[in-house]
C-alpha positions, -999 to +999 in steps of 0.1 A: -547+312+671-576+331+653-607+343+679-641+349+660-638+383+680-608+395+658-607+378+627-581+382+601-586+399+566-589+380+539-573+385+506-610+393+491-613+418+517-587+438+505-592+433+466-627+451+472-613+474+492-592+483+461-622+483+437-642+505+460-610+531+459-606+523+417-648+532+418-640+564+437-613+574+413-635+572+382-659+594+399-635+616+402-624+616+369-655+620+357-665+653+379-630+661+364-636+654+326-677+668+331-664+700+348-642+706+322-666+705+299-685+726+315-661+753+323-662+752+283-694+754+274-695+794+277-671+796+249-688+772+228-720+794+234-705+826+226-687+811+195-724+799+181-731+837+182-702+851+168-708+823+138-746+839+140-734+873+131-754+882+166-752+920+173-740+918+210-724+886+220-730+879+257-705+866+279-708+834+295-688+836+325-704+814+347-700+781+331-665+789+338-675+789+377-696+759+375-666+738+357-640+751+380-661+740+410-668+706+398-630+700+390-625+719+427-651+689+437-635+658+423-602+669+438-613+664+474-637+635+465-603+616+455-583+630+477-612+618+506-615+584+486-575+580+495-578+590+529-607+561+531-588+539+519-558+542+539-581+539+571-597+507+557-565+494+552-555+497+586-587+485+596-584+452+576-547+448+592-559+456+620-585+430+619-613+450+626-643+442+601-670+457+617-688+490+604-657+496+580-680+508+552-698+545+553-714+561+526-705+597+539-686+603+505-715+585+478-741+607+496-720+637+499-712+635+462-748+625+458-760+656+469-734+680+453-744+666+419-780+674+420-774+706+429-745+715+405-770+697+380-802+718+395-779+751+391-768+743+357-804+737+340-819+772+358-788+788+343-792+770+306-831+779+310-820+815+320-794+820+286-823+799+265-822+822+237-789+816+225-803+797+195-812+766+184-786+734+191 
């Protein structure tokens, strides 16, 4: 017999415990596929000045840093996003529905962003005269 102190999961429990693990993933995809881009975006800058005949082309090392942190950065917020999951799953078995849901990970990731994002538009305002885009 069911108590109301340990009630079972429901089959809707679990379905958005899968869409809040599917959400994770294409967040980490994303950090992925920006970081990439980012880690590129030093060679696009130093190709516009080779393609501007400019005297001294300037090496763009750091977007290479930036990138490789931000891929570094959706690694562990997916691998995190699994571990969540797997605990929430043994929660819902368990029949524990209380306090199941933390935001540790959105405001972690929260955080990161704006500073990767604060970083990144000193560091574009610092190379600003690359040319015009």
């Amino acid at each position: 017999m069911q108590t109301e102190a340990n009630p079972k999961a429901t089959l809707s429990d679990y379905l958005a415990a899968e869409r809040t693990l599917l959400a994770w993933i294409r967040t980490g995809l994303a950090l992925m596929g920006f970081g990439f881009v980012v880690a590129r975006f030093g060679l696009f800058l130093q190709e516009m000045q080779i393609a501007q005949h400019a005297q001294v082309v300037v090496s763009y090392g750091l977007s290479k840093w930036f990138g490789t942190t931000m891929i570094a950065a959706s690694v562990v917020v997916n691998l995190f996003a699994a571990w969540r999951h797997i605990q929430l799953l043994k929660s819902l078995a368990g029949g524990q529905k209380g306090n199941l849901h933390s935001t540790t990970l959105a405001v972690a990731t929260s955080v990161f962003l704006a500073l990767v994002g604060l970083v990144m538009a000193t560091y574009l305002v610092s190379v600003g005269g690359v040319g015009t885009f």
